[in-house]
Every structure is written in C-alpha cells, then in structure tokens.
C-alpha positions as CSV (number, residue, x, y, z in Angstrom):
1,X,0.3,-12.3,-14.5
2,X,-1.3,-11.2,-11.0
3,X,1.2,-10.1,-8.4
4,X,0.1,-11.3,-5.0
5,X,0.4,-9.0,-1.9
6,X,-0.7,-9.5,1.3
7,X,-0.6,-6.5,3.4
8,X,-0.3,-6.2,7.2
9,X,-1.5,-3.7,9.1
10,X,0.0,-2.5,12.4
11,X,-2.2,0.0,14.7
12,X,0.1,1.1,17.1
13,X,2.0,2.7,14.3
14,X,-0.2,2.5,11.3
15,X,2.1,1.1,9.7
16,X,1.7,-1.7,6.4
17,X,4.5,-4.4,5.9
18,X,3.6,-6.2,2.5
19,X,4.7,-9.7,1.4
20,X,4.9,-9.6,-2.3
21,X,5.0,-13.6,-3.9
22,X,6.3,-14.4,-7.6
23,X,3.8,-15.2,-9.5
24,X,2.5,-19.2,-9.6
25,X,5.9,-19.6,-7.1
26,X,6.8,-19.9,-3.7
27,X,9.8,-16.8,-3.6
28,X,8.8,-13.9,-2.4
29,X,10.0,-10.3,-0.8
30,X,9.0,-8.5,2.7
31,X,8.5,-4.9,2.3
32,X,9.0,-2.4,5.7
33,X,8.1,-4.6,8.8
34,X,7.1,-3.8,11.9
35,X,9.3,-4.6,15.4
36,X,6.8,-4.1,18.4
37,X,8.2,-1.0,20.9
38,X,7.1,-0.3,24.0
39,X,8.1,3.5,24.6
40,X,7.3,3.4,28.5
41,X,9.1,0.9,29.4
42,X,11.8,0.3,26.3
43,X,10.7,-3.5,25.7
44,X,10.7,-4.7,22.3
45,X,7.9,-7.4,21.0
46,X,7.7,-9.4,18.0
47,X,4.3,-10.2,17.3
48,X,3.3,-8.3,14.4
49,X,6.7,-9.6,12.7
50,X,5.4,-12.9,14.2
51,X,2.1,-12.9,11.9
52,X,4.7,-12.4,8.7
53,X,6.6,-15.4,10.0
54,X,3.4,-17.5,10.3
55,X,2.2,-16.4,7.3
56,X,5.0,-17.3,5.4
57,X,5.5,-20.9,7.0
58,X,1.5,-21.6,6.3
59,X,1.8,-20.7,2.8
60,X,5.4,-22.8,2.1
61,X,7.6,-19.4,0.8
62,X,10.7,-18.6,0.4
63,X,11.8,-15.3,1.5
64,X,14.6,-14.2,-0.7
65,X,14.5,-10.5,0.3
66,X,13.7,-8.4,3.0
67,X,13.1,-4.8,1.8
68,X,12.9,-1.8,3.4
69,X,12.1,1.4,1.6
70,X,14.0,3.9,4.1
71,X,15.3,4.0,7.6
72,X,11.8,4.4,9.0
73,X,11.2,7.2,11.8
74,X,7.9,6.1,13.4
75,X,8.7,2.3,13.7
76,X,11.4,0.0,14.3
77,X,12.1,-2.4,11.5
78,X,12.2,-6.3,12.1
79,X,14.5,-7.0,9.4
80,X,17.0,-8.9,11.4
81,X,14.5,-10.8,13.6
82,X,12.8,-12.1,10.6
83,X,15.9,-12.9,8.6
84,X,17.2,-15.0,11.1
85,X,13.6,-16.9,10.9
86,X,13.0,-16.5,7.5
87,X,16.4,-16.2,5.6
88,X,16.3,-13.5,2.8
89,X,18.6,-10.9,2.1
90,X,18.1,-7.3,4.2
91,X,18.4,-4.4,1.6
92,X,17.4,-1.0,1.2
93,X,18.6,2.3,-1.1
94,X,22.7,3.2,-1.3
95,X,21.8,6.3,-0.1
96,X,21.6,5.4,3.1
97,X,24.8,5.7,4.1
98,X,23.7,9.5,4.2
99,X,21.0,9.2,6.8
100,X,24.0,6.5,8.4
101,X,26.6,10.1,8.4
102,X,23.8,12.5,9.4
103,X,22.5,10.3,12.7
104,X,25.8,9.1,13.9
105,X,26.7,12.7,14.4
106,X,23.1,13.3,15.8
107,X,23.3,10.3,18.4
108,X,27.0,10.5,18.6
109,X,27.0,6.4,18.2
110,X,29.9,4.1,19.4
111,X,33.1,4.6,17.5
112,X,32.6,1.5,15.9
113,X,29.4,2.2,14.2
114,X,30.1,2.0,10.5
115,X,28.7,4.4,7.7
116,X,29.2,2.4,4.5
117,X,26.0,0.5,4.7
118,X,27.9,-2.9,5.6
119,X,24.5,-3.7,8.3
120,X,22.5,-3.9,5.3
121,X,22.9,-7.0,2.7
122,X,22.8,-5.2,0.0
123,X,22.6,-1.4,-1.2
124,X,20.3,-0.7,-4.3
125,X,21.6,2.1,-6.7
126,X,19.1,3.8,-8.7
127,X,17.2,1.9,-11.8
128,X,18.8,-1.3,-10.5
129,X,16.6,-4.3,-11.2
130,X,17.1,-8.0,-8.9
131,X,14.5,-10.8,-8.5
132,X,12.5,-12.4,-6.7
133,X,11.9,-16.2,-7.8
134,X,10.9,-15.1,-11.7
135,X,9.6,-11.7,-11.2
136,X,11.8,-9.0,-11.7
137,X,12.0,-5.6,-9.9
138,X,13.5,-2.6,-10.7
139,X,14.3,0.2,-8.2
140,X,13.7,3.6,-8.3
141,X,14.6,6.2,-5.9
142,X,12.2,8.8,-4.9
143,X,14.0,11.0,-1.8
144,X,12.9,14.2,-0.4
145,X,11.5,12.3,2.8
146,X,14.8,11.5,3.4
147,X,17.6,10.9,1.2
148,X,17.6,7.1,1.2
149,X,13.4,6.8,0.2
150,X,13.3,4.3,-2.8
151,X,10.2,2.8,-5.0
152,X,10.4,-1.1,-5.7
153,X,8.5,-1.1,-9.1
154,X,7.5,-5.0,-9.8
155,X,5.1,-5.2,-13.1
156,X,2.3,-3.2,-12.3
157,X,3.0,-3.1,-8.8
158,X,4.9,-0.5,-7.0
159,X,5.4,-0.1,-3.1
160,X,6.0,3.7,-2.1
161,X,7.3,3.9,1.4
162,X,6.1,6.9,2.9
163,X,6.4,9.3,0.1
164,X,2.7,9.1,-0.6
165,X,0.2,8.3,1.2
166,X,-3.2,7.6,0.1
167,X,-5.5,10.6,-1.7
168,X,-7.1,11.7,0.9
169,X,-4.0,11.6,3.4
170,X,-1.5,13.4,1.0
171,X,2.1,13.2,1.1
172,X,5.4,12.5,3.4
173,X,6.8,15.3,5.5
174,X,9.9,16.3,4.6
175,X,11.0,18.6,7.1
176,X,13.2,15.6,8.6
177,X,17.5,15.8,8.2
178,X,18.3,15.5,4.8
179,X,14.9,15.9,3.5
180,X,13.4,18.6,0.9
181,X,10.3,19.4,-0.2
182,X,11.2,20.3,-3.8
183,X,12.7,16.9,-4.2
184,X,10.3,15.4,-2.9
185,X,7.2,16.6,-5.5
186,X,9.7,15.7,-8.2
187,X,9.9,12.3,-6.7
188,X,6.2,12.2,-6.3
189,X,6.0,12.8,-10.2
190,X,8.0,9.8,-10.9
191,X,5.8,7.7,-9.3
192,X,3.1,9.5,-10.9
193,X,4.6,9.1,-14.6
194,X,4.3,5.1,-14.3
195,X,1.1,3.5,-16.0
196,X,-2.0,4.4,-14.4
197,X,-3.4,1.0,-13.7
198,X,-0.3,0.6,-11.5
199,X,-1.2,-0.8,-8.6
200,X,0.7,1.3,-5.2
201,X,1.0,0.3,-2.1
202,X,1.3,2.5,0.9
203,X,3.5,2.3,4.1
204,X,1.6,4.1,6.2
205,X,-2.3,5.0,6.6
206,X,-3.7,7.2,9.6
207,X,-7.5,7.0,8.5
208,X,-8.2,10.6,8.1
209,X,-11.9,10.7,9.5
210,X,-11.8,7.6,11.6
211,X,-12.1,5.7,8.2
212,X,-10.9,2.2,8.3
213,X,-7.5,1.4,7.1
214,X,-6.5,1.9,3.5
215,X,-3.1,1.0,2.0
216,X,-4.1,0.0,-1.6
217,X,-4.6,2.7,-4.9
218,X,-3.6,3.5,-8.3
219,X,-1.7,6.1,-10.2
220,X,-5.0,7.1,-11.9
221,X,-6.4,7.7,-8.3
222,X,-3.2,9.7,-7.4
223,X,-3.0,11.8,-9.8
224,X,-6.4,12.7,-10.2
225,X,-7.7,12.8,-6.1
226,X,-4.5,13.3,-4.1
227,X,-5.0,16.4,-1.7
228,X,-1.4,17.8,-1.7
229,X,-0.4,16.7,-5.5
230,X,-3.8,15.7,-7.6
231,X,-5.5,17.9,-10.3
232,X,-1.5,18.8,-11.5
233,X,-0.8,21.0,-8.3
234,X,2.4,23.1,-9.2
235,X,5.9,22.2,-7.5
236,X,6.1,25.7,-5.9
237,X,2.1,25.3,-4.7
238,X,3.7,21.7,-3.2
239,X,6.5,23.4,-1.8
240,X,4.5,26.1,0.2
241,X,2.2,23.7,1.5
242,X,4.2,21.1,2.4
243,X,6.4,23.6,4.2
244,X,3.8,25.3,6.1
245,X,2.2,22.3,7.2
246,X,5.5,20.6,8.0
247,X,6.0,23.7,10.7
248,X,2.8,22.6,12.7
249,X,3.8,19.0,13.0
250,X,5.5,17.1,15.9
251,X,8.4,14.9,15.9
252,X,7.2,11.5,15.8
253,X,6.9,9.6,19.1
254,X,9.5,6.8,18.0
255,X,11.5,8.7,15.9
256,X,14.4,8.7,18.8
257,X,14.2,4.7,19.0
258,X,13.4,3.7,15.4
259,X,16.2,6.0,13.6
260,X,19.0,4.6,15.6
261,X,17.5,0.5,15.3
262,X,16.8,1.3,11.6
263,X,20.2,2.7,10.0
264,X,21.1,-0.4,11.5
265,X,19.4,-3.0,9.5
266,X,16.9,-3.4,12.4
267,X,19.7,-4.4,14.7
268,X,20.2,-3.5,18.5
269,X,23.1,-1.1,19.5
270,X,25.0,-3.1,21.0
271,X,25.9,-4.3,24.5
272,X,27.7,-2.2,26.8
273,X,30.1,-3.5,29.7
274,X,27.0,-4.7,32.1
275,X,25.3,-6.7,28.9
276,X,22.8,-4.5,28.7
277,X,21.3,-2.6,25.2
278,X,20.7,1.8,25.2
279,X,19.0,4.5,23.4
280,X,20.3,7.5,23.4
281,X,17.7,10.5,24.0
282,X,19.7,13.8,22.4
283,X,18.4,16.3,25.0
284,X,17.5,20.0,23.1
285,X,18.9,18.4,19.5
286,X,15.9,17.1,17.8
C-alpha cells in the first residue's frame, strides 16, 4: 500500500520536516521539524511548525509520534511545541545520550541537566520496530554524522536525516564531536543495501546550482548518481574526500543554539533567577 508523505520545506535553514500517514488511516508520525530562530536578536517563532499543526488539524490525524533522526546542528527542533499541540510521543536514537555527555561538557549546562535521555519519550535501540496506526517501522541506526543519526525504514519508505543528501549534494559532514567518516560510509551502505525502489527522503537540501528544492529519491538513484558514494566509490576514496572537504567547511550558523535546544527534546534551558531563558556562546571552544 502507498505511504503518504507530505514534506515541508523550510528556507531559512533548508531544512524538510515530513509527516508520514498510515496508510487508508488517520495515525501518523512527524519526522525533524523546524522551530523558527532568529540569530540577531535570539527570538524564537513558530510558524513553520505552525503549517505542520494546520496541516494536521485540516486533514483530521493523529500524531502518535514525533521523530527526530539526530540532535540537529543547523535548526532547532519543534518537538515540544508541537507535542503539546499535537500530542504524539517525542523520540529519537538511544544513542543520544552520547551527544547529551559530549555537549554538557562542551556548554557546561546546569547541574541538573540530565544525560540519560529522560527529555526524550522514548529512546530507539537499533533494529527496533514501533507503529504508527497499522504501519510498522523499524529503526536503523546509521551514525558517523554524529553518534545518535538513525534511519526510520517504513515499507518502502525510509527517512535519512542528514546522512545523505540528494545525488548531486552528496553526503553529511562528519567532522562534528563524535562523528567519523569511516562510520559514516558504512552507514551510507546500509541505506544503500535496502531495495532500490525504496523511496528516501532527505532532511536537508541546499540546491546545488540555484536548483529548486529537492528532498525526494531512490536507492537506485543513490547508488548509481550520488557524487561522494555512487558508481561504488571505495570507503578509503569516501574517507579522503569527506575529510578534506570537511576541513574547508564552517561551523554552521545555529549550531551553538540548536545543539543545546535539541539534546533537549526541543525544550528551552531553563529559567534562571530573573525568569529569563540563555544560550551559552563557548568562546574559542567550537
């Protein structure tokens, strides 16, 4: 039976949340949304999470879960806003409570920040399956972006994260704490092993060449077109190229805000003794 997914794309960031519905139901999933950040000024928006929300109410779903396929470092998630609009259970890959260690340290968080993963809903171990009305998932993780990256493989559907992009955009960095380029080509060829009529959906597009924006391909296309791992590119080919390249590239604008909302469920740090919500900014660190 057809999988529906409707995608969302959100400019500022280039970043696509999906909403994946069981088929001929009403119960469906969000995959990696978007809460609107304004760096200059430090004000949070919810409009793009605000289209989800309508577009849920207009069609009459359910939101059981609300997925997130890592702790995101060039967006803030809207996990929590939408749950507490939506319902749905917040989850995302055990491993998280890695990237949780590594950026506590990193930000050097309130004492009362917690590393177990107890912001999240649930924690997904590897090859784990769950539901969502009558169509199953199963996950499967696929790190080298960061620890905590995880597939959610539904039929012949399968949403990526940022560990590919589309062919002509290539793959994830994986210069980031905790990432690793060899683990992340052999990550890559899991994806790559599932039936090539699977259908994958990306997290992020940039539209190499001004192109308009993409988030839609197949294993097929992957394997055969993809610029960094199609035509059977070697893992030691990968791993010089992704390493050189990840030398020449910046740290992303909102990877200071998003990391610290994200390994947080898309919660807000919370309120110090005036009532008011930081960031911290690590000087000479990151």
């Amino acid at each position: 039976m057809q999988i529906s997914v409707d995608s969302f794309f959100d400019p500022a960031t280039s970043t696509i949340s999906h909403v994946v519905v069981e088929p001929n139901g009403r119960k469906c999933a969000i995959i990696d949304s978007v809460l609107d950040y304004q760096p200059n000024s430090g004000r949070t928006k919810t409009d793009s999470a605000d289209r989800i929300v309508a577009h849920v109410r207009e069609r009459g779903l359910e939101v059981e879960w609300i997925l997130e396929t890592h702790a995101h470092a060039d967006h803030l998630s809207a996990a929590r806003y939408l749950k507490a609009k939506l319902g749905g259970r917040i989850a995302i890959g055990a491993r998280i409570t890695e990237v949780q260690k590594i950026f506590r340290e990193v930000f050097n968080l309130e004492r009362t920040f917690n590393t177990d993963g107890r912001q999240f809903d649930h924690l997904f171990e590897d090859g784990e399956t769950f539901t969502i009305g009558r169509l199953e998932a199963r996950v499967m993780y696929t790190p080298g972006h960061t620890p905590a990256c995880c597939t959610y493989v539904m039929g012949d559907v399968a949403f990526v994260g940022d560990t590919l992009f589309m062919p002509d955009s290539g793959t994830a960095r994986a210069d980031f704490p905790g990432g690793d380029a060899h683990t992340l080509y052999r990550s890559i060829q899991k994806i790559l092993a599932l039936p090539p009529q699977t259908r994958l959906f990306m997290c992020h597009d940039y539209q190499p060449g001004g192109r308009e924006p993409r988030w839609e391909t197949t294993v097929a296309e992957e394997r055969e077109r993809n610029i960094h791992v199609g035509g059977g590119r070697s893992e030691e080919e990968f791993v010089e190229m992704r390493t050189a390249r990840d030398r020449t590239l910046d740290v992303p604008q909102l990877l200071i805000p998003s990391i610290q909302i994200n390994i947080r469920a898309g919660d807000l740090p919370p309120p110090e003794d005036n009532g008011v919500r930081y960031l911290k900014v690590p000087l000479n660190r990151l």
